[in-house]
N, C-alpha and C positions, 0 to 999 in steps of 0.2 A: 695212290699217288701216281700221277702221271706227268709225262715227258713228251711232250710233240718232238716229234720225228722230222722233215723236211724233204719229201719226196727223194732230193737230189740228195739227200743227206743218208738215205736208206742204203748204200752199198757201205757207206765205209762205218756204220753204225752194226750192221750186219757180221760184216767181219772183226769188228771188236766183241761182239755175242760170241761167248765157249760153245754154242752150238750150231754156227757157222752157217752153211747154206743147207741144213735140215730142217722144214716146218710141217705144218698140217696146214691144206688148202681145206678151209670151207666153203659149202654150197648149199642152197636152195633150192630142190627143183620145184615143179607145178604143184606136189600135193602137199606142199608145205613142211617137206622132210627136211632135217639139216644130212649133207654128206662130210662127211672128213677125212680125209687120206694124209700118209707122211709123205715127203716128197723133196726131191732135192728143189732148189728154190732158189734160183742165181738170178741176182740184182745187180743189173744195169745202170747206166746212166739213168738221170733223172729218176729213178726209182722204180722201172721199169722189170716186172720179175720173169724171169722163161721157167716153166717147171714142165716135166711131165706128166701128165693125170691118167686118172685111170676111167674107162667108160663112162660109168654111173657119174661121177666131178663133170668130164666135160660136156655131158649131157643137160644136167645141169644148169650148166654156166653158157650156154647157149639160148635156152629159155630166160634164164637168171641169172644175168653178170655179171652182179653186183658178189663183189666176194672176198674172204677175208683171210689173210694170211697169218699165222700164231707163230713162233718160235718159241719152242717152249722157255720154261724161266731157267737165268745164269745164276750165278752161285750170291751176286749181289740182292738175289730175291726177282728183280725186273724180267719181263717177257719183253716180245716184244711183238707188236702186232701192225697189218700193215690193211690196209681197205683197198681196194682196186675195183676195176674194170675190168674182167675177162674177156678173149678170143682165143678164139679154140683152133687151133690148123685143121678143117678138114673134118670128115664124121667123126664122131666120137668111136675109139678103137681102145684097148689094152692098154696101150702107151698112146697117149694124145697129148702132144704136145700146145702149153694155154700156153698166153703169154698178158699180166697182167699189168695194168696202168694204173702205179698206187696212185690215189688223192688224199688220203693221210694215214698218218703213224704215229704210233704212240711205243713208247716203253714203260709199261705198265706194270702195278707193286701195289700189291692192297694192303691197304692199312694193317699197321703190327697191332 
């Protein structure tokens, strides 16, 4: 089962999740690898996400921008998942600060 999300709807959706501004950024680089890291993950207006990543993510999302945000599942069963646009501040370092531009969202619950 799923729940569209509403880009501009994603911060105060976020803060009603028991697992608040904690997710796993995923990524794709060139050789077709998925990356994942945990990551604090603060949404903005319009749905707009700032995290910090780690090398390898904003390396990544540099070549391949396209990238997707998880929060793991709340106690109601639902996740909650966001799709974006990454940019990256700058080379990819330790702490590299992305900053993602969701285009959609779901709160998502697989079937009992």
């Amino acid at each position: 089962m799923s729940i569209p999300v509403k880009p501009e709807d994603l911060a105060a959706t976020v803060l009603e999740h028991e697992h608040g501004p904690t997710a796993f950024v995923l990524t794709v680089g060139e050789d077709g690898r998925t990356k994942v890291i945990h990551a604090r993950a603060e949404v903005g207006d319009a749905g707009v996400i700032n995290a910090i990543v780690s090398r390898g993510v904003a390396a990544n999302a540099l070549v391949r921008p396209e990238v997707v945000v998880l929060w793991m599942p709340a106690a109601d069963g639902f996740c909650l998942i966001a799709d974006g646009i990454a940019t990256v501040d700058g080379e990819p370092r330790a702490e590299t600060p992305m900053r993602i531009e969701t285009f959609s969202a779901v709160r998502h619950k697989p079937p009992a």
